[in-house]
C-alpha angles and dihedrals in degrees: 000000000000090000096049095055073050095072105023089064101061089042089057089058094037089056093039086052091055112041078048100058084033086054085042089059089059103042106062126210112285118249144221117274126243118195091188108064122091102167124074133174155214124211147096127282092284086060092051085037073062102042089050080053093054100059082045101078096039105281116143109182102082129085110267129252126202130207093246097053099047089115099060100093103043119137093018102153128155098255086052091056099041081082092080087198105053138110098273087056089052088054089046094056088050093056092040091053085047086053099043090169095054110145097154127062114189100198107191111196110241114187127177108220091248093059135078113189121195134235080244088051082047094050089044084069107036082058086046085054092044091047088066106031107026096189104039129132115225116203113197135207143163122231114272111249125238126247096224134024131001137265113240093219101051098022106185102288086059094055091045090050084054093054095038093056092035086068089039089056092053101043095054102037143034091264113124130225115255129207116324096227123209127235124277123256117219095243088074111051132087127248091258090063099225109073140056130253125207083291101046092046099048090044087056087042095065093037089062091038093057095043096055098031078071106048 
């Protein structure tokens, strides 16, 4: 029996260790908060690639994204959101906590080229959205094309889904329609063809000041 409460002993710790580091993995780092934002987001990289943008060129009413934490929203398609408990919820409700005063969501639709969401996958998150803010106001765009070459992830079909649903969302729902962005130049997109450099990032960031600058 002694030798059993041996070994049991170090397997307890070894257990607690663990479920501790695993927990650690889904509960990210707290953030500053900010007591001036009042619009938040959902998206992939690409979206917080935007948002970055955004303070770039002097908006403030974002939620604000540092250097360090650009990352936290990659790979966050629809399809990826539509799991309301997920790891990209738990991100949001950091960022949420951080922006106490958030009103306004911009949802940009993010689709890999294999997937094909549907307008109920769409309504799933706009009720996740709801559930933490009730009287929020969701704006909702696709990602902007590109004027030369294709993204690998989306492809074509996947930014013509996000458009497509994009329309669907705010045809059947009180969701609003969200800037309309224009398509990428080539001087502002990465090697990999998918993602924005300084310029890119600083043309996208004007196009969402002066949208909702004017809402």
């Amino acid at each position: 029996m002694r030798q059993s409460w041996i070994i049991l002993i170090p397997l307890a710790f070894v257990t607690g260790f663990m479920a501790c580091y695993l927990w650690s993995g889904f509960t990210p780092e707290s953030l500053e908060t900010n007591l001036e934002a009042t619009i938040g987001f959902i998206g992939c990289s690409n979206t917080a690639q935007s948002v970055m943008g955004y303070s770039a060129v002097g908006g403030d009413e974002f939620w604000g994204i540092s250097d360090d934490r650009k990352h936290d929203f990659d790979g966050g398609a629809v399809a990826d959101w539509v799991d309301i408990g997920n790891k990209f919820w738990h991100t949001f409700d950091n960022y949420y906590a951080a922006n106490p005063n958030t009103d306004t969501i911009w949802w940009q639709m993010c689709v890999r080229s294999d997937e094909d969401p549907t307008l109920e996958d769409a309504l799933e998150i706009v009720s996740g959205i709801k559930g933490r803010i009730p009287d929020v106001t969701i704006y909702v765009s696709s990602l902007p094309s590109y004027q030369e070459g294709i993204c690998r992830i989306t492809g074509t079909s996947g930014l013509a889904r996000g458009k497509e649903l994009a329309s669907e969302l705010v045809l059947k729902s009180d969701v609003r329609r969200g800037p309309e962005l224009r398509s990428h130049e080539p001087s502002e997109i990465l090697d990999d063809g998918c993602h924005m450099n300084d310029e890119g990032l600083r043309a996208v960031g004007e196009q969402l000041k002066q949208f909702f600058d004017s809402v």
